[in-house]
C-alpha atoms as a printed R data frame, in Angstrom:
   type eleno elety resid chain resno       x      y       z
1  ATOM     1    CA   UNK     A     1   0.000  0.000   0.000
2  ATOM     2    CA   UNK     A     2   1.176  3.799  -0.700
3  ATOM     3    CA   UNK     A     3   1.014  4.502   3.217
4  ATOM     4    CA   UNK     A     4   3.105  2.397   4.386
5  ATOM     5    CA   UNK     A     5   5.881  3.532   1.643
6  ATOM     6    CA   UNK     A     6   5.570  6.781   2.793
7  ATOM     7    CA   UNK     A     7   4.711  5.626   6.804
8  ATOM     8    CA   UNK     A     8   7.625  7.739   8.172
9  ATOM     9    CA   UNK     A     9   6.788 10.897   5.727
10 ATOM    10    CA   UNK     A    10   3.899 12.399   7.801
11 ATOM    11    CA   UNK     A    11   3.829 15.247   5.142
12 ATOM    12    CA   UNK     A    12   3.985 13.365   1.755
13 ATOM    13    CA   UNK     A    13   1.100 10.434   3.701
14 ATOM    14    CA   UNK     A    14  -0.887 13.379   4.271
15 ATOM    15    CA   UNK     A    15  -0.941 14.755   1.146
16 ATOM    16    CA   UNK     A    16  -1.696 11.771  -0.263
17 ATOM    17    CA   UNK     A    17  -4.566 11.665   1.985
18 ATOM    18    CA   UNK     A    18  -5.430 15.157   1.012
19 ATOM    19    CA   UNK     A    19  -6.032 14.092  -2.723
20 ATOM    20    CA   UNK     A    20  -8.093 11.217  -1.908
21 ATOM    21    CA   UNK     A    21 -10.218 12.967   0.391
22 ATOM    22    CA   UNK     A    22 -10.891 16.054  -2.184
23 ATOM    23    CA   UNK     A    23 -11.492 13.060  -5.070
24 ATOM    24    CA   UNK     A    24 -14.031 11.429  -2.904
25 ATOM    25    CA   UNK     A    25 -15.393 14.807  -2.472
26 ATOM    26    CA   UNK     A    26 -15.997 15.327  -5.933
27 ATOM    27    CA   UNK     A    27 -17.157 11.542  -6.609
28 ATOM    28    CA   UNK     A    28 -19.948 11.910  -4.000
29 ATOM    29    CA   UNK     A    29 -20.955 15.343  -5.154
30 ATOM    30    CA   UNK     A    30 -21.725 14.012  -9.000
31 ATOM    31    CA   UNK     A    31 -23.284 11.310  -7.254
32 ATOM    32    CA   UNK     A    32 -25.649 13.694  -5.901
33 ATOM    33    CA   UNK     A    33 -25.895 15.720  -8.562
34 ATOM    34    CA   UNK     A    34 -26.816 12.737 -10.342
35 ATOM    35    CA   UNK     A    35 -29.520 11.406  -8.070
36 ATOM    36    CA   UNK     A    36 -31.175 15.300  -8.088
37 ATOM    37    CA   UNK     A    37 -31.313 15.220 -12.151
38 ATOM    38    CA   UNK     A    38 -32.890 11.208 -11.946
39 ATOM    39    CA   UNK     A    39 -35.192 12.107  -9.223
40 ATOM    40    CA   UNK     A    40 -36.174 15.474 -11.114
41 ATOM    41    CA   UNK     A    41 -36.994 13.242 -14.455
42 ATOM    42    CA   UNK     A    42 -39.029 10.440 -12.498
43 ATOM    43    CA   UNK     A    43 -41.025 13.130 -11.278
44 ATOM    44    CA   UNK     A    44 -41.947 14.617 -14.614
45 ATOM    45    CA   UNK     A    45 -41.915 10.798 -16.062
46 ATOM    46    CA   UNK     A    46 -44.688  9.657 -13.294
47 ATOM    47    CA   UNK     A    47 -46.851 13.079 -14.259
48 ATOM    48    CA   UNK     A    48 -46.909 12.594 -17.573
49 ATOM    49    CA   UNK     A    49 -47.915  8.900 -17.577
50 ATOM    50    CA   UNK     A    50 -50.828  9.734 -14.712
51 ATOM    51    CA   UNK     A    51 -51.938 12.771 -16.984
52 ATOM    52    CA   UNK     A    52 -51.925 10.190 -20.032
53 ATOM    53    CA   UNK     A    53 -54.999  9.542 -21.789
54 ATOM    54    CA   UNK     A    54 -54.829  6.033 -23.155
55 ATOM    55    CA   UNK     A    55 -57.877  4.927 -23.570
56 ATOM    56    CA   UNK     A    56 -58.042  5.804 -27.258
57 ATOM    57    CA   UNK     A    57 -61.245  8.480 -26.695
């Protein structure tokens, strides 16, 4: 593993740390961003199909 190359560095380990932290960051924020844009379409998806006239009149 990375840390334990760099066990006695306490500056370069937390650096490292530092970048995975922010990249998790990021990766969770998409994430969210992600479930906010599905969650927006399912809404307009489940309106349109209840507002849906289909029985051919």
């Amino acid at each position: 593993m990375i840390k334990d190359l760099h066990k006695d560095d306490f500056e370069k380990l937390t650096a490292i740390l530092q970048k995975c932290n922010t990249g998790f960051k990021w990766q969770l924020r998409f994430f969210q961003w992600a479930l906010l844009v599905f969650g927006a379409w399912l809404v307009i998806y489940l309106i349109c199909w209840v507002n849906t006239d289909t029985s051919g009149n």
